[in-house]
C-alpha positions, 0 to 999 in steps of 0.5 A: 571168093573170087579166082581169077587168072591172067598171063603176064610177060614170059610164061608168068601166071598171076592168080588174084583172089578177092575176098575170104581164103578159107576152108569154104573158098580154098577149093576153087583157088586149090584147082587154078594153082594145081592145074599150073603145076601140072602145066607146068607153068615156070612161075605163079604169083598169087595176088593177096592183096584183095584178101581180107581173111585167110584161114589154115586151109589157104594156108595148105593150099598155098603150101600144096601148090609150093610142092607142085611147082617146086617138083618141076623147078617152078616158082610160086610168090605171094604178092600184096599180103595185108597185116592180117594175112601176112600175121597168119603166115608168121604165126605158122612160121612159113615167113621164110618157106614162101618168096613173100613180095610186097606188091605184083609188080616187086614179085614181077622183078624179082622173076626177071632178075 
């Protein structure tokens, strides 16, 4: 999987990752969102939109970074999931834990607002 990490407007980190999110790839995705929690950062979005699979240990990582940020009152939103990745969340009935946006620029919005 590849994890890359851009600053958009007004401290806002946006995380994209491409390809499998799973027990193999989670790690790397894991240490970016971590390190932003640490940082302190007021708001991440993590951009699903080129994710193809996502196993329950994208799942922990996301719920892991979700603790991090939620400890010093920063935001995490998950942008772009396509049905396969927004079934796995359903399924783990995490539909309502997560702020779940349809694209960047939405979650972007909803930041500003």
């Amino acid at each position: 999987m590849k994890v890359s990490l851009r600053q958009v407007n007004d401290g806002i980190s946006v995380i994209d990752l491409e390809g499998d999110f799973d027990l193999y790839s989670s790690p790397k995705a894991r240490e970016v969102l971590l390190q932003l929690a640490k940082d302190k950062v007021p708001a991440v979005i993590v951009n699903l939109d080129k994710v193809g699979y996502m196993d329950s240990s994208g799942i922990a990582t996301l719920i892991e970074a979700l603790r991090a940020l939620d400890k010093h009152g920063g935001r995490l939103i998950l942008a772009g999931l396509n049905a396969k990745t927004m079934e796995v969340i359903k399924l783990a009935r995490l539909e309502k834990v997560f702020e779940i946006r349809d694209n960047e620029e939405q979650a972007i919005a909803s930041l500003k607002s």
